[in-house]
Structure formats: structure tokens, C-alpha cells
CHARMM internal coordinates of N, CA and C (Angstrom, degrees):
IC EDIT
DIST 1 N 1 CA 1.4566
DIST 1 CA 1 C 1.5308
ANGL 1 N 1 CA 1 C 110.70
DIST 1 C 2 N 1.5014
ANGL 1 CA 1 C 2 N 122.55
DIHE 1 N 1 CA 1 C 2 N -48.44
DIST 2 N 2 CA 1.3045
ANGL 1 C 2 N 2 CA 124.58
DIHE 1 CA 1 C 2 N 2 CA 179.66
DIST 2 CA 2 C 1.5054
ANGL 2 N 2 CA 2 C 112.56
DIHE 1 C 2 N 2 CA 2 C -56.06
DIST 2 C 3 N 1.4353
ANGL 2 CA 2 C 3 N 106.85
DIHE 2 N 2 CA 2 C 3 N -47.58
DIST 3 N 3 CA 1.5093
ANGL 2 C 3 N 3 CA 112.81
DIHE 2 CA 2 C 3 N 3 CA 177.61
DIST 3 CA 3 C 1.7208
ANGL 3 N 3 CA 3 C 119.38
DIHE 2 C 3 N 3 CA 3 C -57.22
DIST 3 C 4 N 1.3008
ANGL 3 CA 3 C 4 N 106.64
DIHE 3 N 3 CA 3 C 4 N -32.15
DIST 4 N 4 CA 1.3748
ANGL 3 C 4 N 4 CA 115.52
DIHE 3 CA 3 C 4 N 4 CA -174.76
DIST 4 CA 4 C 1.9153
ANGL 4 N 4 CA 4 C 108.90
DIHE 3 C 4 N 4 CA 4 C -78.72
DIST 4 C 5 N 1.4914
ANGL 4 CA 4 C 5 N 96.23
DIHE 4 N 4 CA 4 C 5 N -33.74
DIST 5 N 5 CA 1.5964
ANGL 4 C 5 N 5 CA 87.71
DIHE 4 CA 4 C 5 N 5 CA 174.38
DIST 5 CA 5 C 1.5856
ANGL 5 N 5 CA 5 C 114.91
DIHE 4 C 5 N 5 CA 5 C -93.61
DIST 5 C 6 N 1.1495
ANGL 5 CA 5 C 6 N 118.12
DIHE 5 N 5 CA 5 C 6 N 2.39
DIST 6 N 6 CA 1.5116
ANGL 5 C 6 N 6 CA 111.15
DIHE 5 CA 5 C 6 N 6 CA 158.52
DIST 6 CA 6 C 1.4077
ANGL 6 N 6 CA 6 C 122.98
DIHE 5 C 6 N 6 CA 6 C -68.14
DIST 6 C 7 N 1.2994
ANGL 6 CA 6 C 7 N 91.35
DIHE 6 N 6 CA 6 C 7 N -52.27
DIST 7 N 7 CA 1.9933
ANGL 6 C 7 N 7 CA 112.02
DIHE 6 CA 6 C 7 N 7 CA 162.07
DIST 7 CA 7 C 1.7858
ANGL 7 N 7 CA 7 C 116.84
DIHE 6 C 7 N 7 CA 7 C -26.33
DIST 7 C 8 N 1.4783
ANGL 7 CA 7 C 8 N 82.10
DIHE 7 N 7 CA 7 C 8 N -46.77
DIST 8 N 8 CA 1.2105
ANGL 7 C 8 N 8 CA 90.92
DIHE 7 CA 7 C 8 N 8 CA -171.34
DIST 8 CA 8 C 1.9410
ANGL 8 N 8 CA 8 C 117.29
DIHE 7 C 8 N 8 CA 8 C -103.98
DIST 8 C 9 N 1.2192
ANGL 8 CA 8 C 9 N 104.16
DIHE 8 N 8 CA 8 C 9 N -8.01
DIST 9 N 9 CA 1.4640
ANGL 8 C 9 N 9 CA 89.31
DIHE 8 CA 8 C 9 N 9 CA 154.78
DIST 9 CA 9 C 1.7605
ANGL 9 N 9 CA 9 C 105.73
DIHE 8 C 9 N 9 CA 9 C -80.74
DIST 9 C 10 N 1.5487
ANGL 9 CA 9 C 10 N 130.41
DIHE 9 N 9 CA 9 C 10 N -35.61
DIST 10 N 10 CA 1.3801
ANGL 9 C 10 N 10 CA 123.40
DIHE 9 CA 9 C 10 N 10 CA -173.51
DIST 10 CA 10 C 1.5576
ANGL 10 N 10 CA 10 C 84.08
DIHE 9 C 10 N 10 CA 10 C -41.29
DIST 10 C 11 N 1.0269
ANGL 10 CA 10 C 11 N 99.14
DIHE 10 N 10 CA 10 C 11 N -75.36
DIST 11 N 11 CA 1.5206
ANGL 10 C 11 N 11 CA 103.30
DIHE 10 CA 10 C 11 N 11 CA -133.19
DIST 11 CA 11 C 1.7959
ANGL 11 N 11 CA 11 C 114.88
DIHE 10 C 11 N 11 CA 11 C -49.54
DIST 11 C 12 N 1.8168
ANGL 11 CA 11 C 12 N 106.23
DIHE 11 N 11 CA 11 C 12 N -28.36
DIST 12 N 12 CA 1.5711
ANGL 11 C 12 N 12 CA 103.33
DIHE 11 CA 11 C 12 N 12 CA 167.77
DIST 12 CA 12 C 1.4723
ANGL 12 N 12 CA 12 C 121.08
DIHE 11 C 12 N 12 CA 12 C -63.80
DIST 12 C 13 N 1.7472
ANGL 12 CA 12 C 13 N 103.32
DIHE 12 N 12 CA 12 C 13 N -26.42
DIST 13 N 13 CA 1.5359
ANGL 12 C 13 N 13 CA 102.94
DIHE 12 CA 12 C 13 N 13 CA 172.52
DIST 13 CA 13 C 1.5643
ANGL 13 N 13 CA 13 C 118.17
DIHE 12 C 13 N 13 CA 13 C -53.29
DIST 13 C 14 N 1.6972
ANGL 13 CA 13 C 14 N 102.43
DIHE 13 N 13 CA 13 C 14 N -47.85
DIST 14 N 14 CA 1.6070
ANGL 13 C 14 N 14 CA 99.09
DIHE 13 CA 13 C 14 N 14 CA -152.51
DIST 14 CA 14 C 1.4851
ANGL 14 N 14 CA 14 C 98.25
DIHE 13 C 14 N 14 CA 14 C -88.15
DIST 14 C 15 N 0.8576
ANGL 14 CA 14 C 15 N 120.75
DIHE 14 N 14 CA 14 C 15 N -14.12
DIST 15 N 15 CA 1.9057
ANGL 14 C 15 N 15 CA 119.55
DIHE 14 CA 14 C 15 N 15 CA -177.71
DIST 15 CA 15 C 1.7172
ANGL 15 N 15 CA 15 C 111.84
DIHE 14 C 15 N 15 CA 15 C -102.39
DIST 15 C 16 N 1.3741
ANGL 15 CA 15 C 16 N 121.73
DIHE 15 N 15 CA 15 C 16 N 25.51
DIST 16 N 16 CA 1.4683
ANGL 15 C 16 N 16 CA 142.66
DIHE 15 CA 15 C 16 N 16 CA -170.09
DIST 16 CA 16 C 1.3554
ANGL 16 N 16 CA 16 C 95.24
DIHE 15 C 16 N 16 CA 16 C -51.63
DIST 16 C 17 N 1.9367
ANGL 16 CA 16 C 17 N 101.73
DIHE 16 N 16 CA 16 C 17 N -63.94
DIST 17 N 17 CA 1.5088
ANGL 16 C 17 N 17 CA 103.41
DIHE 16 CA 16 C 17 N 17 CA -155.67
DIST 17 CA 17 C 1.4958
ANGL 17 N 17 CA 17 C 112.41
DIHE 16 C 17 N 17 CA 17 C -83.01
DIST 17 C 18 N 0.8327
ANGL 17 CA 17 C 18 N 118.24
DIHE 17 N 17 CA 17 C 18 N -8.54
DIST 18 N 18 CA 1.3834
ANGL 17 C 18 N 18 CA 117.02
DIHE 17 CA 17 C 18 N 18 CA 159.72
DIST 18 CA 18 C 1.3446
ANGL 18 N 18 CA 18 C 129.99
DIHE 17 C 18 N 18 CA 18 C -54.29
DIST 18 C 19 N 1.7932
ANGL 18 CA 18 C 19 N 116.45
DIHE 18 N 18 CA 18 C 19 N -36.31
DIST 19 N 19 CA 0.9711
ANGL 18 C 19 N 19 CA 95.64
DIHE 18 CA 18 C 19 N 19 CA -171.11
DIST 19 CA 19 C 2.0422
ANGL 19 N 19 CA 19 C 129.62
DIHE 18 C 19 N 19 CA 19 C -108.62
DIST 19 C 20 N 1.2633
ANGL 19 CA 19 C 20 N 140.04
DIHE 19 N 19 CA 19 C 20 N -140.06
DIST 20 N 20 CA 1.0393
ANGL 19 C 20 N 20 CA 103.18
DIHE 19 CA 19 C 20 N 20 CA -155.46
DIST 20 CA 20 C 1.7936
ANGL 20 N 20 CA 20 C 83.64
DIHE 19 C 20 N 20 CA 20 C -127.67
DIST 20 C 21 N 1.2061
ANGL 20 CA 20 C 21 N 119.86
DIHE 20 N 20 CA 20 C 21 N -136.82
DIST 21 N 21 CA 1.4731
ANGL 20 C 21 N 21 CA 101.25
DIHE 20 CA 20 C 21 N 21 CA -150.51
DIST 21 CA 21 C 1.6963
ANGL 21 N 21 CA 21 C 89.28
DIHE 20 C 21 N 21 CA 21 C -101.54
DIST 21 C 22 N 1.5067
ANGL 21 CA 21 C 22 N 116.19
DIHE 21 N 21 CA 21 C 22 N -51.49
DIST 22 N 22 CA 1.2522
ANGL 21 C 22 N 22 CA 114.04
DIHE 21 CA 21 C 22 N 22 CA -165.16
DIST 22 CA 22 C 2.0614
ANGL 22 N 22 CA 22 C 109.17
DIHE 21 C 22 N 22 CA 22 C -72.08
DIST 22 C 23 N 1.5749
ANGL 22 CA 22 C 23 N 95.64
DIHE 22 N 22 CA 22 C 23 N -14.52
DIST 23 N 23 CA 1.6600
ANGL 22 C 23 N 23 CA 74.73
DIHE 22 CA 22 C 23 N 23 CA 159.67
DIST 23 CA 23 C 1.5494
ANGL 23 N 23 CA 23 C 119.68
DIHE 22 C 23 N 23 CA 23 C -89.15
DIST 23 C 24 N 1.5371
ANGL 23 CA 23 C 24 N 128.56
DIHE 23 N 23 CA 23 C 24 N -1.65
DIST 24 N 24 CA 1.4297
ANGL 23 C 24 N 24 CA 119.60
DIHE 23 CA 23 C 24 N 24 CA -161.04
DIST 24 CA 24 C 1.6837
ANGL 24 N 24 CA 24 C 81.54
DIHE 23 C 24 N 24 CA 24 C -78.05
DIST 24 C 25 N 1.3634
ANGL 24 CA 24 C 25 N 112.16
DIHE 24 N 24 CA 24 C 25 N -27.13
DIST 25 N 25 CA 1.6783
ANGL 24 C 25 N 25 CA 112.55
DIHE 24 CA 24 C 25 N 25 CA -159.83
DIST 25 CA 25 C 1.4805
ANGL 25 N 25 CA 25 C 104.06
DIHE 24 C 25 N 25 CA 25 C -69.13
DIST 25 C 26 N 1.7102
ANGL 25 CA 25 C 26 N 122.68
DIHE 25 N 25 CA 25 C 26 N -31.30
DIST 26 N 26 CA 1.2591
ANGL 25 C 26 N 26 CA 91.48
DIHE 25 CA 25 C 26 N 26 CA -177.03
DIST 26 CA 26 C 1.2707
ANGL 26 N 26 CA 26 C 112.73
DIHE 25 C 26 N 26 CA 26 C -103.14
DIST 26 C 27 N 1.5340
ANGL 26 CA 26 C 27 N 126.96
DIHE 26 N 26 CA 26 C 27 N 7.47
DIST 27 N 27 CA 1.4319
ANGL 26 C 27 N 27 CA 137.98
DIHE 26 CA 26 C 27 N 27 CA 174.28
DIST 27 CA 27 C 1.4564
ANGL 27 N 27 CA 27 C 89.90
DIHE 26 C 27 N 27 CA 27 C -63.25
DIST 27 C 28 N 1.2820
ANGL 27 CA 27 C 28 N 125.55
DIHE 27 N 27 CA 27 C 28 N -59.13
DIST 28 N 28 CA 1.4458
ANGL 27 C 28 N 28 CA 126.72
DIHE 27 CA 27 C 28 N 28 CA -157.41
DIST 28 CA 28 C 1.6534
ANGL 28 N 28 CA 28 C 113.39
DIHE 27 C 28 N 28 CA 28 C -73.69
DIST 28 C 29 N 1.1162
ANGL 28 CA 28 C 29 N 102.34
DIHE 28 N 28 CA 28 C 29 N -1.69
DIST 29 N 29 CA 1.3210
ANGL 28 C 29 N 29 CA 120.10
DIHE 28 CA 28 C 29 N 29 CA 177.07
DIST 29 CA 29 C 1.7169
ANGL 29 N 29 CA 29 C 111.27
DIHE 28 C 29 N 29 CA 29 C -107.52
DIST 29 C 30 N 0.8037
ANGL 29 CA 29 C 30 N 99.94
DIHE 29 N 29 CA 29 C 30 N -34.80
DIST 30 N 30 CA 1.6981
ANGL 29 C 30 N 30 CA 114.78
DIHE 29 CA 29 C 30 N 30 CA 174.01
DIST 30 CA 30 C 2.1015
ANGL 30 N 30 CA 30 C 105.63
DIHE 29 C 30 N 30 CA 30 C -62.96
DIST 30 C 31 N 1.5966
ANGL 30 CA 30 C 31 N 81.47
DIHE 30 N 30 CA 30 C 31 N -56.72
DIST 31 N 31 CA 1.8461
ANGL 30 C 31 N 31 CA 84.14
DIHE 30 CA 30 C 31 N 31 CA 171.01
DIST 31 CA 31 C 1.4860
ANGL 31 N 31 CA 31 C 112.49
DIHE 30 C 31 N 31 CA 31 C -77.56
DIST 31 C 32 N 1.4754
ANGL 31 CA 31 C 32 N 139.49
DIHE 31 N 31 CA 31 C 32 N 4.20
DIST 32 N 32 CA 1.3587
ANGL 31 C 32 N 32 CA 126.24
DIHE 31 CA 31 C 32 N 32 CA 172.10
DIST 32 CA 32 C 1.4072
ANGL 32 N 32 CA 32 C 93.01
DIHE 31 C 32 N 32 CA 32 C -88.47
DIST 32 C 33 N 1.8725
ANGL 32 CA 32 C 33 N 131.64
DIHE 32 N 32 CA 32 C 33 N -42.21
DIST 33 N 33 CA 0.8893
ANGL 32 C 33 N 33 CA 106.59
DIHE 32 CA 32 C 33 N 33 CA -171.32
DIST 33 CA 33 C 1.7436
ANGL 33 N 33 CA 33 C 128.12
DIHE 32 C 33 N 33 CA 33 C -99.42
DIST 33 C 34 N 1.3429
ANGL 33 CA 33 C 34 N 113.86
DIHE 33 N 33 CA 33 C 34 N 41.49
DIST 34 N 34 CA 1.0985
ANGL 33 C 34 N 34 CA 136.19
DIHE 33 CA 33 C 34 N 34 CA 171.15
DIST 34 CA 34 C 1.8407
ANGL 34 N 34 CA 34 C 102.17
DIHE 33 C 34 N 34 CA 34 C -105.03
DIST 34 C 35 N 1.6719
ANGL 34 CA 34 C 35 N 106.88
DIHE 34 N 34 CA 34 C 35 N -35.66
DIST 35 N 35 CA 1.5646
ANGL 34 C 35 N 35 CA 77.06
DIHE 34 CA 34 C 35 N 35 CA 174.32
DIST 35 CA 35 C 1.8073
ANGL 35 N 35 CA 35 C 120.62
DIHE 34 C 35 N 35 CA 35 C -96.28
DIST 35 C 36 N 1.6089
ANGL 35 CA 35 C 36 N 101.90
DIHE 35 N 35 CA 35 C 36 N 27.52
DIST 36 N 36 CA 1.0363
ANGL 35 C 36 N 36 CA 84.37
DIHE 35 CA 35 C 36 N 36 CA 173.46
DIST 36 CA 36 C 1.6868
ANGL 36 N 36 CA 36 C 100.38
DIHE 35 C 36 N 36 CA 36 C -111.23
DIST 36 C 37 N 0.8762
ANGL 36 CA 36 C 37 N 118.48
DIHE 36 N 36 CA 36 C 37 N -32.66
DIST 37 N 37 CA 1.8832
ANGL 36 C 37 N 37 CA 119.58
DIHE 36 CA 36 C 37 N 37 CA -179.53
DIST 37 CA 37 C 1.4208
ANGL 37 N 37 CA 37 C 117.88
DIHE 36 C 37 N 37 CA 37 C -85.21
DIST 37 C 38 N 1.3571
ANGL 37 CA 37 C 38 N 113.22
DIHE 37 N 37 CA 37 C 38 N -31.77
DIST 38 N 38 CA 1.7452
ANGL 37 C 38 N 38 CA 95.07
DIHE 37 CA 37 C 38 N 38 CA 178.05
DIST 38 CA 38 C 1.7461
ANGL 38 N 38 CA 38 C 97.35
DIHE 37 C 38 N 38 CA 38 C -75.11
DIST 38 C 39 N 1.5649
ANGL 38 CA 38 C 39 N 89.57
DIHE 38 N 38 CA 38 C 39 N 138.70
DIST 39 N 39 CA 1.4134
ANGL 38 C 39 N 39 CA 137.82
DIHE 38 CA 38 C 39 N 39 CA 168.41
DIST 39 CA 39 C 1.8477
ANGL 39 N 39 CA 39 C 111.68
DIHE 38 C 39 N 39 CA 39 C -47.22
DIST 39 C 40 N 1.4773
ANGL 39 CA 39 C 40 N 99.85
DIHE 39 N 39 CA 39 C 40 N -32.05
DIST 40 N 40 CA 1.5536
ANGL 39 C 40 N 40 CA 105.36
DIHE 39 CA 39 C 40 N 40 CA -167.15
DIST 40 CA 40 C 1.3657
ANGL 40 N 40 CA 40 C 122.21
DIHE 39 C 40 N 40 CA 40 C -110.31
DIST 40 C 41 N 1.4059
ANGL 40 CA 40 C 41 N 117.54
DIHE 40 N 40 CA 40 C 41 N 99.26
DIST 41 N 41 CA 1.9136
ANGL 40 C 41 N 41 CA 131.05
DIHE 40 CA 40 C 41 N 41 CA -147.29
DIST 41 CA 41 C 1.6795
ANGL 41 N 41 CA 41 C 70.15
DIHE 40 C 41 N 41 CA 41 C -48.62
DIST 41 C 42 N 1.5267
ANGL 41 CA 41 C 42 N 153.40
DIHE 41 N 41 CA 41 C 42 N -84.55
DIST 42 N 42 CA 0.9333
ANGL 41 C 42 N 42 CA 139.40
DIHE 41 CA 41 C 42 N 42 CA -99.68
DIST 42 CA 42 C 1.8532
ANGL 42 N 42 CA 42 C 107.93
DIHE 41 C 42 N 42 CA 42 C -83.63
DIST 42 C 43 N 1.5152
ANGL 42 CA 42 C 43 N 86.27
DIHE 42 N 42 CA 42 C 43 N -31.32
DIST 43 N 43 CA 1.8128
ANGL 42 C 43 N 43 CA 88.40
DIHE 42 CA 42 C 43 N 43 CA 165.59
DIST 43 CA 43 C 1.5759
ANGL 43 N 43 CA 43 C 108.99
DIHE 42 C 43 N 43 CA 43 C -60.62
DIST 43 C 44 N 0.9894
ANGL 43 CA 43 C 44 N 92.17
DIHE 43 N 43 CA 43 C 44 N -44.44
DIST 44 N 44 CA 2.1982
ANGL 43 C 44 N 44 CA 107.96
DIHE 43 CA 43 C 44 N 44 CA -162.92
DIST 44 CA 44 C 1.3638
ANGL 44 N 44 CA 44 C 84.49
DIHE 43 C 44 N 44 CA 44 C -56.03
DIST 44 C 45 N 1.2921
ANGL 44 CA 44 C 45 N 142.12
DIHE 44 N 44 CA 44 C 45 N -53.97
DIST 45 N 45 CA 1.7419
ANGL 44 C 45 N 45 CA 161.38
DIHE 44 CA 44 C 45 N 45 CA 161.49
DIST 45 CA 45 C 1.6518
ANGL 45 N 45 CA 45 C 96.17
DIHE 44 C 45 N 45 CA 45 C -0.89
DIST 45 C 46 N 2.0822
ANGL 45 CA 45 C 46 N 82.75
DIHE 45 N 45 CA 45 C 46 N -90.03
DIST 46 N 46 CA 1.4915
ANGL 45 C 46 N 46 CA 93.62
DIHE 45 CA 45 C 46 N 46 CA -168.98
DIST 46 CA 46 C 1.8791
ANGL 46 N 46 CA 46 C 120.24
DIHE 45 C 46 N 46 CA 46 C -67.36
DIST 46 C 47 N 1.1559
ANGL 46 CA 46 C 47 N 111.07
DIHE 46 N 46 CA 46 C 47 N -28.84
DIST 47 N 47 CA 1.2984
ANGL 46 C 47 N 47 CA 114.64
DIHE 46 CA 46 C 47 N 47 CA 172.53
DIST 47 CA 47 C 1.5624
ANGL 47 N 47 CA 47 C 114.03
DIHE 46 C 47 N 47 CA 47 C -54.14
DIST 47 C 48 N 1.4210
ANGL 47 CA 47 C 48 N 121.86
DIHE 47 N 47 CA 47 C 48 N -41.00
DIST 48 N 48 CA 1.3248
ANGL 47 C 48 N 48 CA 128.37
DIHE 47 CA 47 C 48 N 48 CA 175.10
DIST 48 CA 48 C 1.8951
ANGL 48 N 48 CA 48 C 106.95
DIHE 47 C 48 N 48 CA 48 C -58.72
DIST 48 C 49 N 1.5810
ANGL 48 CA 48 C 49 N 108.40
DIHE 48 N 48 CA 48 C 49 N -57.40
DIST 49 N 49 CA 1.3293
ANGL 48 C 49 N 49 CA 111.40
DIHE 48 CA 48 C 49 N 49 CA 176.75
DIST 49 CA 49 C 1.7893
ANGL 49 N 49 CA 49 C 118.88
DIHE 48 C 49 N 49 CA 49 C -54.82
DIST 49 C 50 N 1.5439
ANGL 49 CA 49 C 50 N 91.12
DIHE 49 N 49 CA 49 C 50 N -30.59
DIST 50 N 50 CA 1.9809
ANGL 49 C 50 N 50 CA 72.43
DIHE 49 CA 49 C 50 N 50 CA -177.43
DIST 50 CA 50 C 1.5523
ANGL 50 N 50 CA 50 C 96.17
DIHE 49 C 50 N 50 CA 50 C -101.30
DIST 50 C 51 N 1.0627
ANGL 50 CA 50 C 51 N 128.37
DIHE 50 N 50 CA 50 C 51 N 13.68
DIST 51 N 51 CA 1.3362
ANGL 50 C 51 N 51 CA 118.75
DIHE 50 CA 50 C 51 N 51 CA 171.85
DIST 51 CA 51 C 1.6207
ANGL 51 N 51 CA 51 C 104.58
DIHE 50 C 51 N 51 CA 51 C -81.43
DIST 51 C 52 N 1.6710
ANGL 51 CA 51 C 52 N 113.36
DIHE 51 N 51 CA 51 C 52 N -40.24
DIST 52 N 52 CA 1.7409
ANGL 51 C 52 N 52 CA 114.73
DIHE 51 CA 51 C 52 N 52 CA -168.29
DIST 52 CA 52 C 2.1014
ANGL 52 N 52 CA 52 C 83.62
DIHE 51 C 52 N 52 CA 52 C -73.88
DIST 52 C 53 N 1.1914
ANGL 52 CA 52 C 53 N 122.80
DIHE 52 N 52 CA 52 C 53 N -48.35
DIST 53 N 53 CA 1.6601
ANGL 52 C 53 N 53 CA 110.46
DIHE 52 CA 52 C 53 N 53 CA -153.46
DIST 53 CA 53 C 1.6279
ANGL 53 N 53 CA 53 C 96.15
DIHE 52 C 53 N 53 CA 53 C -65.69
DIST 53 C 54 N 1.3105
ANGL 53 CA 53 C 54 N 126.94
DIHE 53 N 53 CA 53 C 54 N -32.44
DIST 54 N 54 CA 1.4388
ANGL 53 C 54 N 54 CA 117.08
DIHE 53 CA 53 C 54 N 54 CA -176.31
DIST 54 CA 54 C 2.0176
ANGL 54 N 54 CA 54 C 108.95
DIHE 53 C 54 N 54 CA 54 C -79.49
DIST 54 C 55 N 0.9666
ANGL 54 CA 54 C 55 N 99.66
DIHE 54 N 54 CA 54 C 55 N -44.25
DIST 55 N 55 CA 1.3331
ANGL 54 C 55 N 55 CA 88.06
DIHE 54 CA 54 C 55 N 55 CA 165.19
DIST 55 CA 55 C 1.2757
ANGL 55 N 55 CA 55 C 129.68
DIHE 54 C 55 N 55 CA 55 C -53.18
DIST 55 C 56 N 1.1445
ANGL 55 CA 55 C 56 N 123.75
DIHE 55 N 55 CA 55 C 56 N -31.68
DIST 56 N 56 CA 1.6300
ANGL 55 C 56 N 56 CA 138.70
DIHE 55 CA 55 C 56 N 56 CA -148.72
DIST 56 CA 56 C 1.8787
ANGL 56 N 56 CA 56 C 87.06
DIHE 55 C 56 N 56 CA 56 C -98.98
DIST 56 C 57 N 1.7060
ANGL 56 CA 56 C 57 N 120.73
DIHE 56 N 56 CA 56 C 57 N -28.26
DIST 57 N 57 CA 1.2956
ANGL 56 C 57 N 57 CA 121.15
DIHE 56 CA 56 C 57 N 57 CA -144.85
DIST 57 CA 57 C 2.0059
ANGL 57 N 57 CA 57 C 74.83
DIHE 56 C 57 N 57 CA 57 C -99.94
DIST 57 C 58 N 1.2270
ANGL 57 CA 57 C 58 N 97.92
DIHE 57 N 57 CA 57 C 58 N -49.72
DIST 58 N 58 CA 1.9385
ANGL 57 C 58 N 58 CA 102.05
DIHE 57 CA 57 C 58 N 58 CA -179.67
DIST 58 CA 58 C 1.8204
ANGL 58 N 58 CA 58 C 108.32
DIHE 57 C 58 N 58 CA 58 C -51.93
DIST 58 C 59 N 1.5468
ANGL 58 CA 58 C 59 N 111.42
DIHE 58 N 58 CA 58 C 59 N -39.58
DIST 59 N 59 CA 1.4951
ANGL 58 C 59 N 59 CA 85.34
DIHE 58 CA 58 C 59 N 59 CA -173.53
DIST 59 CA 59 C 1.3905
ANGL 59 N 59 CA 59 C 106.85
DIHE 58 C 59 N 59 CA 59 C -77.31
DIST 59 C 60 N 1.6577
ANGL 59 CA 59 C 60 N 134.47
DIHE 59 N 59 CA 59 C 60 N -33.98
DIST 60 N 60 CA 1.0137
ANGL 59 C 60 N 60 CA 137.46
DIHE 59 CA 59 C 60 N 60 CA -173.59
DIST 60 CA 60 C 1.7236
ANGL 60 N 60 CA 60 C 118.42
DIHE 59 C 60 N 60 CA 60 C -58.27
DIST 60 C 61 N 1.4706
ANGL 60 CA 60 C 61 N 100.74
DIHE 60 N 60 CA 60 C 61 N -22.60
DIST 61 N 61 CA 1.5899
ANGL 60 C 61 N 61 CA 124.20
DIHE 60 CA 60 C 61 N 61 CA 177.22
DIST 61 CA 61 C 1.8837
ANGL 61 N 61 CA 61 C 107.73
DIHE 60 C 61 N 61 CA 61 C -78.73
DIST 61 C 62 N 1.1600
ANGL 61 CA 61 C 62 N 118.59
DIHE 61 N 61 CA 61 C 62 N -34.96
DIST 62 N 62 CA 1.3844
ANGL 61 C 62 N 62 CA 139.72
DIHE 61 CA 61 C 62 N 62 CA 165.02
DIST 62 CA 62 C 1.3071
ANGL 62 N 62 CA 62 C 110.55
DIHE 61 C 62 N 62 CA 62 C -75.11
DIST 62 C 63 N 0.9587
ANGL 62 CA 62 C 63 N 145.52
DIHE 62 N 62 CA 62 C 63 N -26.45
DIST 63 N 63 CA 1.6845
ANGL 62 C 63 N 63 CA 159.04
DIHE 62 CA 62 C 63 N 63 CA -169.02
DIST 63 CA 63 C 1.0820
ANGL 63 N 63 CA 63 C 106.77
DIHE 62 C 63 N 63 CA 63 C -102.80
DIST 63 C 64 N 1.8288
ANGL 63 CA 63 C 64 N 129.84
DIHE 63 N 63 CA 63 C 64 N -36.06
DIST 64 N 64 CA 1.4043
ANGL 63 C 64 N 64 CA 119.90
DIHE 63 CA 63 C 64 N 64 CA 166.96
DIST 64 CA 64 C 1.8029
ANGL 64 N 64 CA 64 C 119.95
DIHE 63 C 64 N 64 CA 64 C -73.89
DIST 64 C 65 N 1.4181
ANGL 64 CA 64 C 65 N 90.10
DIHE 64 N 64 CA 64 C 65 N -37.23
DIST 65 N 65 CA 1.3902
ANGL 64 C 65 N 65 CA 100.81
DIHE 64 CA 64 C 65 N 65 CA -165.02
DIST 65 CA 65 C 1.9953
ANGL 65 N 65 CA 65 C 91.37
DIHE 64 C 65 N 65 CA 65 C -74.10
DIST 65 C 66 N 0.9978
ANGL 65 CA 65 C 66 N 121.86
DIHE 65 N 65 CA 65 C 66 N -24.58
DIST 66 N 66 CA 1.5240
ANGL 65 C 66 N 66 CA 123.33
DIHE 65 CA 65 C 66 N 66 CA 167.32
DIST 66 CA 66 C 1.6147
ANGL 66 N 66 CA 66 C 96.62
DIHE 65 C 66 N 66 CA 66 C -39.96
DIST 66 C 67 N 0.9705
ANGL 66 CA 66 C 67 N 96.64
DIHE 66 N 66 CA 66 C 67 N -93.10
DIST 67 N 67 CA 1.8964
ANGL 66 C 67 N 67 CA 136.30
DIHE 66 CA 66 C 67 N 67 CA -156.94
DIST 67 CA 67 C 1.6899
ANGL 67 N 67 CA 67 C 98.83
DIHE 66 C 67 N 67 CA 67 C -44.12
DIST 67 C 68 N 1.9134
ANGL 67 CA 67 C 68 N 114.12
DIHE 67 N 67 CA 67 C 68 N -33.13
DIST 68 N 68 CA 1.1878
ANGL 67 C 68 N 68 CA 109.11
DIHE 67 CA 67 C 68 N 68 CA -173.32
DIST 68 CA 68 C 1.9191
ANGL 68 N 68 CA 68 C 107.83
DIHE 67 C 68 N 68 CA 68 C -79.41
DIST 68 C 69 N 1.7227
ANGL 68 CA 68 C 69 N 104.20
DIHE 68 N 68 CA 68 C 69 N -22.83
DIST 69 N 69 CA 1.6504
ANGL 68 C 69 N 69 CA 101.24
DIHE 68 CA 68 C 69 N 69 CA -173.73
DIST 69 CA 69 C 1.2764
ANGL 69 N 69 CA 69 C 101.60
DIHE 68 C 69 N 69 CA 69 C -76.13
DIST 69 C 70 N 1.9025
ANGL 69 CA 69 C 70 N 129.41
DIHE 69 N 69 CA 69 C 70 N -16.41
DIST 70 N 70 CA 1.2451
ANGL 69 C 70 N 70 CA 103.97
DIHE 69 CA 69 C 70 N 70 CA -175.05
DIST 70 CA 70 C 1.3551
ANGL 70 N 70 CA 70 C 112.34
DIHE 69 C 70 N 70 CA 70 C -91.46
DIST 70 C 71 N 1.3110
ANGL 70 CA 70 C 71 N 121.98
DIHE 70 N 70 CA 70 C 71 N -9.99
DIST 71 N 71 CA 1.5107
ANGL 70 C 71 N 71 CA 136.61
DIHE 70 CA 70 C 71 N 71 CA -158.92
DIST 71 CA 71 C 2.1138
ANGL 71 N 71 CA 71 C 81.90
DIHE 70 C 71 N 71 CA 71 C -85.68
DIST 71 C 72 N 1.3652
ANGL 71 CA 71 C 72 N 132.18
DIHE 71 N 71 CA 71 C 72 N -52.61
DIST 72 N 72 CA 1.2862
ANGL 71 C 72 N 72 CA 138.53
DIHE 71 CA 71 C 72 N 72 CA 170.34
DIST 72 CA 72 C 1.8518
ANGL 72 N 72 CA 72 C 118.50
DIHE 71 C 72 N 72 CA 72 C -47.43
DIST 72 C 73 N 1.5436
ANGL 72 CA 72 C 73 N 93.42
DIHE 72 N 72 CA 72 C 73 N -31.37
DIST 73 N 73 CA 1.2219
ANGL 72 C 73 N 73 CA 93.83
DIHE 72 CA 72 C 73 N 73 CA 158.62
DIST 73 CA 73 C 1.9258
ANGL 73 N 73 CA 73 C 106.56
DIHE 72 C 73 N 73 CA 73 C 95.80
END
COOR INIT
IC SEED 1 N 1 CA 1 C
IC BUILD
């Protein structure tokens, strides 16, 4: 089980930008609720870490696409 949800935070990390807004929402929701039920601080660990880098990567993704509609005018 531990092995399978590491798998699976990689894999929401590395396929981030791909996806579109209402799936980052439930990935990011998927990793809040991994750090509250898995059993294993070190998942709860990494789930916490790719939960702050995808957020941090989503507002900066929201902040370009800002800056590019006003620069479009």
C-alpha cells in the first residue's frame, strides 16, 4: 500500500502540467487526503511536500496566465 501511494504521488507530481484546472483540484485534494489517513508519517511526509510544490507550481501557472491576458490586452 505504501509503495503504491508513493507511485502515486510521483506520478501527480510529474504529469502536473498537463493537466487542466478542475483536475489539479482534485489531485490536490487526493494529496490532502493521503496526509490525513495513511498510517505512514513518511507518505504523510511526501504527500505534504508535493502537495506545497504543486500548489506553489498552480499559483505561479495562474499568475502567468494573469500577466499574459493583461499584456493581450
Amino acid at each position: 500500500m505504501a509503495k503504491m501511494s508513493l507511485m502515486g504521488i510521483q506520478h501527480i507530481n510529474q504529469t502536473f502540467d498537463d493537466w487542466r484546472d478542475e483536475t489539479i483540484n482534485e489531485c490536490l485534494n487526493s494529496l490532502l487526503k493521503l496526509m490525513v489517513v495513511s498510517e505512514y508519517d513518511f507518505i504523510r511526509e511526501e504527500a505534504l511536500s508535493t502537495y506545497k510544490d504543486m500548489l506553489e507550481k498552480y499559483q505561479n501557472r495562474l499568475a502567468n496566465q494573469a500577466i499574459e491576458d493583461i499584456l493581450r490586452g
